[in-house]
N, C-alpha and C positions, 0 to 999 in steps of 0.2 A: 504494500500500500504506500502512495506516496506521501510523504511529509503534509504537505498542504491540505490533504484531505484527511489526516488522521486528526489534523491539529482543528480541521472547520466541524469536524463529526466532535469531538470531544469538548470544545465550547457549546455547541449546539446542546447536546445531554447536560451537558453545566449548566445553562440557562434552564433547561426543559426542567429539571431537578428543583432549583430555585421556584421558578413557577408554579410548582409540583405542592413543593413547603408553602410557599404565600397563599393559592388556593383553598390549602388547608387551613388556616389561618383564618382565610377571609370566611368560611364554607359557602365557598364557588363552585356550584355541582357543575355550572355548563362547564366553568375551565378544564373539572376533575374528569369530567365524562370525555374533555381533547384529549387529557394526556395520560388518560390509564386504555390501554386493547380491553378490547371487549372479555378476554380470558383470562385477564388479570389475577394473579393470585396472592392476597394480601395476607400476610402473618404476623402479627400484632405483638409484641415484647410477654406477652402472657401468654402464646403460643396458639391463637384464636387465629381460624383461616377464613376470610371475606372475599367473597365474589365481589365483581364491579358493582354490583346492585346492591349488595348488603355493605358494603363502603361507603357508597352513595350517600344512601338513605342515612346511614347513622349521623352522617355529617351533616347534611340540610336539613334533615330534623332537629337540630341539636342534641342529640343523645351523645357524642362524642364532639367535645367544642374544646379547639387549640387554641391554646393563646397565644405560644408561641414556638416555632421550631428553628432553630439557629445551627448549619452545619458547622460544627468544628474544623473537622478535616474531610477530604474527600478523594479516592482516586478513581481514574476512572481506568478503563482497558478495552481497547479496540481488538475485541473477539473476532471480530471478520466484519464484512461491507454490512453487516445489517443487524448485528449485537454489539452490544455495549455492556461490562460488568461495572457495577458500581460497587464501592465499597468506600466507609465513611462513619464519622460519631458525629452526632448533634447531642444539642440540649433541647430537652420536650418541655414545653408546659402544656398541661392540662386545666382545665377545668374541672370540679367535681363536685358533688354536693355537699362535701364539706370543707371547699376551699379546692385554692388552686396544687397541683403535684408538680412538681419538677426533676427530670432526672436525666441521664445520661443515654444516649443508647449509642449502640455499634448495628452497624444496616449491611445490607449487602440489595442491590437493586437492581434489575436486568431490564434494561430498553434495547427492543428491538425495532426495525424498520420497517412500517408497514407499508402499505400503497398511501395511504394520504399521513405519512410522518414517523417520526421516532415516537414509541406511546411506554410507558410502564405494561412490564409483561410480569416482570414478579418482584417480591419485597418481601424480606425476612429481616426482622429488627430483636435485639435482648436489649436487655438493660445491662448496662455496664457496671461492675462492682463499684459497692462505695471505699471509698478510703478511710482506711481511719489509723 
């Protein structure tokens, strides 16, 4: 692969990523429904696995409401012309009903290329140990 097209493919997932978290944040289901594939498979830090549709919903309902998601670190790997691995820690806030949570996680995220874009095809997030 050449230089200039690894480097436009791995901004492009960096931004899609970024948009990804704000979305989240904002609960933007049209953004969330651009950039998650329809076969999406989401694994949640408690080991809970959501379809696109059960993603969705929990967001723009507000059953599940971020406050904020801030990536720490992030790499990305140019898998071939039409995957991307991500791997990366943020800090989460939650919302919850007894106040807001805050913690660490470590992610691993696969964008592939669809016909109409790069989308989220899978997400597996843990929480990251505390220090003490």
């Amino acid at each position: 692969m050449a230089a200039k097209f690894s480097d436009t493919v791995v901004n492009t997932v960096r931004e899609l990523e970024r948009e990804r978290f704000r979305a989240m944040v904002e609960a933007d289901g049209d953004q969330l429904d651009a950039l998650l594939s329809d076969a999406v498979s989401y694994i949640h830090t408690n080991g809970k696995r959501e379809s696109k549709a059960q993603f969705l919903a929990a967001i723009t309902n507000g059953k599940r409401r971020y406050r904020q998601i801030e990536a720490e670190s992030q790499d990305i790997l140019l898998a071939s012309d039409s995957m991307c691995i991500v791997t990366g820690k943020a800090l989460v806030e939650l919302e919850a009903n007894n106040g807001a949570i805050l913690f660490h996680i470590a992610y691993t995220a696969v964008q592939v290329l669809e016909t109409d874009g790069w989308r989220l095809a899978a997400w597996q997030a843990t929480r990251c140990a505390t220090e003490s």
